[in-house]
PyMOL commands that place a pseudoatom at each C-alpha (Angstrom):
pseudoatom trace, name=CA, resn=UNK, resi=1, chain=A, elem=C, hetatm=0, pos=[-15.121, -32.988, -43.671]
pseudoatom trace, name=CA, resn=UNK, resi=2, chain=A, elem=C, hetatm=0, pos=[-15.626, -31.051, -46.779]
pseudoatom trace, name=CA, resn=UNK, resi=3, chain=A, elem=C, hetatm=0, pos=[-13.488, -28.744, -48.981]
pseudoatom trace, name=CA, resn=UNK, resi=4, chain=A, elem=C, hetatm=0, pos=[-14.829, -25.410, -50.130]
pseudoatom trace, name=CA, resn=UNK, resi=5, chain=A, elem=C, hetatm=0, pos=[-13.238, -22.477, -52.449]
pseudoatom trace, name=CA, resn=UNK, resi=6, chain=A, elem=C, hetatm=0, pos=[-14.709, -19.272, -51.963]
pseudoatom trace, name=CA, resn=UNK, resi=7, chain=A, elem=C, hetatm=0, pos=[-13.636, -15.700, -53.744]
pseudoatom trace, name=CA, resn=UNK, resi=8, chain=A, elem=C, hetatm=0, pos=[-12.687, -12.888, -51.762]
pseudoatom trace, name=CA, resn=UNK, resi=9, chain=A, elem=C, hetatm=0, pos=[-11.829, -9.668, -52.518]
pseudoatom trace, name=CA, resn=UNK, resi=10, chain=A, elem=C, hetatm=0, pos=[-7.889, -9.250, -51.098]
pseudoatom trace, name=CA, resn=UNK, resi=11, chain=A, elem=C, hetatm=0, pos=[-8.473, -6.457, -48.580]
pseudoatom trace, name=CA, resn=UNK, resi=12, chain=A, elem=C, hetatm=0, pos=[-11.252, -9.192, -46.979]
pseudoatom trace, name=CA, resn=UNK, resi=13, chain=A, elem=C, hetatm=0, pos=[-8.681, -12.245, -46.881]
pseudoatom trace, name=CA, resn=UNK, resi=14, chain=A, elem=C, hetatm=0, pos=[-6.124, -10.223, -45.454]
pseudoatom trace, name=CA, resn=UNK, resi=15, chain=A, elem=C, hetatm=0, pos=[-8.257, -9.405, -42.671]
pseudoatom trace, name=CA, resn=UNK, resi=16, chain=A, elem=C, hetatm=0, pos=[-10.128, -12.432, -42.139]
pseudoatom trace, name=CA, resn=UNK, resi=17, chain=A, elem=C, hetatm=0, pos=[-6.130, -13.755, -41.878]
pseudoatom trace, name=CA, resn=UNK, resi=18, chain=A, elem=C, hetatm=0, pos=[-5.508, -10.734, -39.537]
pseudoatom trace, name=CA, resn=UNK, resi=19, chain=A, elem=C, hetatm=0, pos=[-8.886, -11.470, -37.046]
pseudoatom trace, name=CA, resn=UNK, resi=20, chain=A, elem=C, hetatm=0, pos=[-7.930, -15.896, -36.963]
pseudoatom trace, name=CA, resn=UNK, resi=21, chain=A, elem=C, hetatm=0, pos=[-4.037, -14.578, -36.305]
pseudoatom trace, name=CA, resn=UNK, resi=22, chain=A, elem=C, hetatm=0, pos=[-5.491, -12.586, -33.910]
pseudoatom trace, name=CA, resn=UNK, resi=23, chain=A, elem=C, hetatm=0, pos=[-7.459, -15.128, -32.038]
pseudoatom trace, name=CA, resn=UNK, resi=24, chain=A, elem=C, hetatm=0, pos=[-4.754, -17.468, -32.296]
pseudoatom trace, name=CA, resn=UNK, resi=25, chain=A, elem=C, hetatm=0, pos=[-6.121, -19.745, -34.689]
pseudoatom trace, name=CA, resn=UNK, resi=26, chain=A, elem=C, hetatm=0, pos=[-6.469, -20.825, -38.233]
pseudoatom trace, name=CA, resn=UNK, resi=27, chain=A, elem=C, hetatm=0, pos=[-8.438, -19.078, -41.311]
pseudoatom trace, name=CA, resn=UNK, resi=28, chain=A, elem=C, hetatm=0, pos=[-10.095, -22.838, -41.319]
pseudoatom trace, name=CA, resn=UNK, resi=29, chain=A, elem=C, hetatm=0, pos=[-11.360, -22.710, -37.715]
pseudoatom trace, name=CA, resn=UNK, resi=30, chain=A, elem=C, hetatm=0, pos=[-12.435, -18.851, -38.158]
pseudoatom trace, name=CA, resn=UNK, resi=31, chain=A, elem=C, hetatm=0, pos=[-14.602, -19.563, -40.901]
pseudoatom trace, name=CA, resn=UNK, resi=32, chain=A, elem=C, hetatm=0, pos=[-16.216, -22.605, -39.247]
pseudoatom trace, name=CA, resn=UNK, resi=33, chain=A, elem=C, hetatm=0, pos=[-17.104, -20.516, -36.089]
pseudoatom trace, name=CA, resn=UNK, resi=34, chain=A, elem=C, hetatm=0, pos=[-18.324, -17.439, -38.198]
pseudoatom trace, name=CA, resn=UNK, resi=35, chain=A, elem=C, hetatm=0, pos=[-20.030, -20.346, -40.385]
pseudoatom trace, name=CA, resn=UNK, resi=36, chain=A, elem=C, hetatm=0, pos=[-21.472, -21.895, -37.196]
pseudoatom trace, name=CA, resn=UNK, resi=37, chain=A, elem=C, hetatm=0, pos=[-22.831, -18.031, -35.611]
pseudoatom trace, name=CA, resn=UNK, resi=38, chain=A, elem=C, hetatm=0, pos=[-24.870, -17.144, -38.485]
pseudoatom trace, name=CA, resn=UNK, resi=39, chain=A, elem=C, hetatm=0, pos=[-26.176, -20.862, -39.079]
pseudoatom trace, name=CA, resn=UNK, resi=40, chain=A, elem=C, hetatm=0, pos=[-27.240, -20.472, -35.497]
pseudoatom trace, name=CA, resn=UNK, resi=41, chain=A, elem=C, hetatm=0, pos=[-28.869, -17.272, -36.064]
pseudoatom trace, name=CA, resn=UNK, resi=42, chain=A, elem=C, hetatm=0, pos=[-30.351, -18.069, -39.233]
pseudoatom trace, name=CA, resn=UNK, resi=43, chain=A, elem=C, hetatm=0, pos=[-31.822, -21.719, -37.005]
pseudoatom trace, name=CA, resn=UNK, resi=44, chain=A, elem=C, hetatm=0, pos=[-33.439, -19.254, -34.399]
pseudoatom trace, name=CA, resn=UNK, resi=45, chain=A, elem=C, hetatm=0, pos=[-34.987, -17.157, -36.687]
pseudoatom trace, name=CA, resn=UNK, resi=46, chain=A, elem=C, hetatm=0, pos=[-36.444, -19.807, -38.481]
pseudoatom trace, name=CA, resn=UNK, resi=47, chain=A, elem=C, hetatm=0, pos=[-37.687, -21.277, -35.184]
pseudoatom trace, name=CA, resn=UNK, resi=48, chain=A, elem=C, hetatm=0, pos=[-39.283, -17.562, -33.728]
pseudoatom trace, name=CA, resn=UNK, resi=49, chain=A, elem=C, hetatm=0, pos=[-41.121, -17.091, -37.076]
pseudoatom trace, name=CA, resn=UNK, resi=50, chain=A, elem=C, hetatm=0, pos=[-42.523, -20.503, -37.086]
pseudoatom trace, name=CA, resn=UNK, resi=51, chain=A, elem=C, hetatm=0, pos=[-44.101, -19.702, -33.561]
pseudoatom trace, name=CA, resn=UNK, resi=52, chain=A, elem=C, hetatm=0, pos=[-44.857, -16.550, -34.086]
pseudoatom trace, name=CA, resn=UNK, resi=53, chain=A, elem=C, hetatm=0, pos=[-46.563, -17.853, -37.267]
pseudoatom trace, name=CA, resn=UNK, resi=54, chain=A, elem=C, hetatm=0, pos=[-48.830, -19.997, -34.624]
pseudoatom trace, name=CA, resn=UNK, resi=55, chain=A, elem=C, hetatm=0, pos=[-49.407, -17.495, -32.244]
pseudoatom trace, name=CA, resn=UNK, resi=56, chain=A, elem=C, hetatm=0, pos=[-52.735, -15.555, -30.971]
pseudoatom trace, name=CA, resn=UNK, resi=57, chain=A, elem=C, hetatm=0, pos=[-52.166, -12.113, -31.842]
pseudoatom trace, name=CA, resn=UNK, resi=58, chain=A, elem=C, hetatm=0, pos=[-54.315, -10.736, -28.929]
pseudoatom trace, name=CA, resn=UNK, resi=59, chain=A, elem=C, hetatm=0, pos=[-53.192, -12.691, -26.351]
pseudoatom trace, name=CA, resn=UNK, resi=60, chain=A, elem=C, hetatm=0, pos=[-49.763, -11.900, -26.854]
pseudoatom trace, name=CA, resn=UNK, resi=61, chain=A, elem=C, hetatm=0, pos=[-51.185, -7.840, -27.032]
pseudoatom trace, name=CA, resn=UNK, resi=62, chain=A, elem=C, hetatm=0, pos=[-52.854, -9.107, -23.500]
pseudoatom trace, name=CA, resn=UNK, resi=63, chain=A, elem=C, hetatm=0, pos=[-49.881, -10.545, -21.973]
pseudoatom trace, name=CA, resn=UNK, resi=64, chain=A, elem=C, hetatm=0, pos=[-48.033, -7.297, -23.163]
pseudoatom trace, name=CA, resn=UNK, resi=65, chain=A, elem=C, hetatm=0, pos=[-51.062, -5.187, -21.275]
pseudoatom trace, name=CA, resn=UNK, resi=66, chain=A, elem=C, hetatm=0, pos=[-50.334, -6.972, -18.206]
pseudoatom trace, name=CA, resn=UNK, resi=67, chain=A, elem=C, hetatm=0, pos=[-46.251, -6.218, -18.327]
pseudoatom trace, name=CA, resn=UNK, resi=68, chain=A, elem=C, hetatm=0, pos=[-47.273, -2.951, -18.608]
pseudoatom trace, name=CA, resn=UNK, resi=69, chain=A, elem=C, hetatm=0, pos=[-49.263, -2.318, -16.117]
pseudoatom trace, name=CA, resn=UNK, resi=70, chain=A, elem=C, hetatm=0, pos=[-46.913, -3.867, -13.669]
pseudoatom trace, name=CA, resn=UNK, resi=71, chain=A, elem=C, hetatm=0, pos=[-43.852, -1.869, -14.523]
pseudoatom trace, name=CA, resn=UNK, resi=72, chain=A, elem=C, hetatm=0, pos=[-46.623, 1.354, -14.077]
pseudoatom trace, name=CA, resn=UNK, resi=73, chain=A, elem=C, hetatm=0, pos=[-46.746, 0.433, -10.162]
pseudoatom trace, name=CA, resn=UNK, resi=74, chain=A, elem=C, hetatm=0, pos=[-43.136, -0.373, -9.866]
pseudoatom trace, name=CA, resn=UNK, resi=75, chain=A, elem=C, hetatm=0, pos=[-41.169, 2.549, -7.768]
for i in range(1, 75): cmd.bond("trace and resi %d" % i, "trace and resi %d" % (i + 1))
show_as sticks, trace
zoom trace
Protein backbone atom coordinates (compact mmCIF):
# COMPACT_ATOMS: atom_id res chain seq x y z
CA UNK A 1 0.00 0.00 0.00
CA UNK A 2 1.20 3.40 -0.81
CA UNK A 3 1.74 6.68 1.12
CA UNK A 4 0.46 9.95 -0.27
CA UNK A 5 0.65 13.76 1.12
CA UNK A 6 -1.85 15.92 -0.22
CA UNK A 7 -2.53 19.89 0.73
CA UNK A 8 -5.70 20.95 1.96
CA UNK A 9 -6.99 24.00 2.80
CA UNK A 10 -7.96 23.67 6.88
CA UNK A 11 -11.70 24.31 6.65
CA UNK A 12 -11.57 21.03 4.01
CA UNK A 13 -9.51 18.69 6.50
CA UNK A 14 -11.61 19.55 9.25
CA UNK A 15 -14.51 18.39 7.46
CA UNK A 16 -13.27 15.57 5.60
CA UNK A 17 -12.25 14.57 9.57
CA UNK A 18 -15.87 15.57 10.52
CA UNK A 19 -17.72 13.29 7.42
CA UNK A 20 -14.98 9.79 8.28
CA UNK A 21 -15.90 10.63 12.26
CA UNK A 22 -19.15 10.67 11.13
CA UNK A 23 -19.26 7.42 9.32
CA UNK A 24 -17.35 5.86 11.93
CA UNK A 25 -14.22 5.45 10.25
CA UNK A 26 -10.82 6.74 9.48
CA UNK A 27 -9.67 9.90 7.22
CA UNK A 28 -7.54 6.85 5.49
CA UNK A 29 -10.57 4.69 4.64
CA UNK A 30 -12.70 7.95 3.61
CA UNK A 31 -10.33 8.95 1.13
CA UNK A 32 -9.93 5.45 -0.36
CA UNK A 33 -13.78 5.13 -0.83
CA UNK A 34 -14.13 8.79 -2.21
CA UNK A 35 -10.82 7.74 -4.22
CA UNK A 36 -12.52 4.49 -5.33
CA UNK A 37 -16.27 6.51 -6.41
CA UNK A 38 -14.76 8.86 -8.74
CA UNK A 39 -12.16 6.22 -10.19
CA UNK A 40 -15.31 4.29 -10.84
CA UNK A 41 -17.00 7.08 -12.45
CA UNK A 42 -14.17 8.31 -14.29
CA UNK A 43 -13.84 3.99 -15.58
CA UNK A 44 -17.56 4.26 -16.84
CA UNK A 45 -17.21 7.24 -18.59
CA UNK A 46 -14.33 6.16 -20.30
CA UNK A 47 -16.14 2.92 -21.20
CA UNK A 48 -19.72 4.89 -22.53
CA UNK A 49 -17.57 7.21 -24.73
CA UNK A 50 -15.62 4.45 -26.20
CA UNK A 51 -19.04 2.85 -27.35
CA UNK A 52 -20.63 5.62 -28.09
CA UNK A 53 -17.52 6.45 -30.17
CA UNK A 54 -18.51 3.02 -32.17
CA UNK A 55 -21.97 3.52 -32.42
CA UNK A 56 -24.49 4.10 -35.54
CA UNK A 57 -25.86 7.39 -35.00
CA UNK A 58 -29.21 6.59 -36.77
CA UNK A 59 -29.92 3.53 -35.41
CA UNK A 60 -29.65 4.64 -32.04
CA UNK A 61 -32.14 7.88 -33.38
CA UNK A 62 -34.31 4.64 -34.67
CA UNK A 63 -34.32 2.72 -31.58
CA UNK A 64 -35.19 6.11 -29.80
CA UNK A 65 -38.27 6.47 -32.55
CA UNK A 66 -39.51 3.23 -31.52
CA UNK A 67 -39.46 4.11 -27.46
CA UNK A 68 -41.34 6.81 -28.44
CA UNK A 69 -43.89 5.69 -30.12
CA UNK A 70 -44.62 3.09 -27.54
CA UNK A 71 -44.85 5.35 -24.56
CA UNK A 72 -47.46 7.48 -27.19
CA UNK A 73 -49.98 4.36 -26.89
CA UNK A 74 -49.35 3.72 -23.29
CA UNK A 75 -52.58 4.86 -21.03
Amino acid sequence: MSTLTIRLPNDTHDRLKQLAAMRDMSLSKLMEELSIQTLSGFDAETRFRALAAQADPQRALAILDRLDGQSETRP
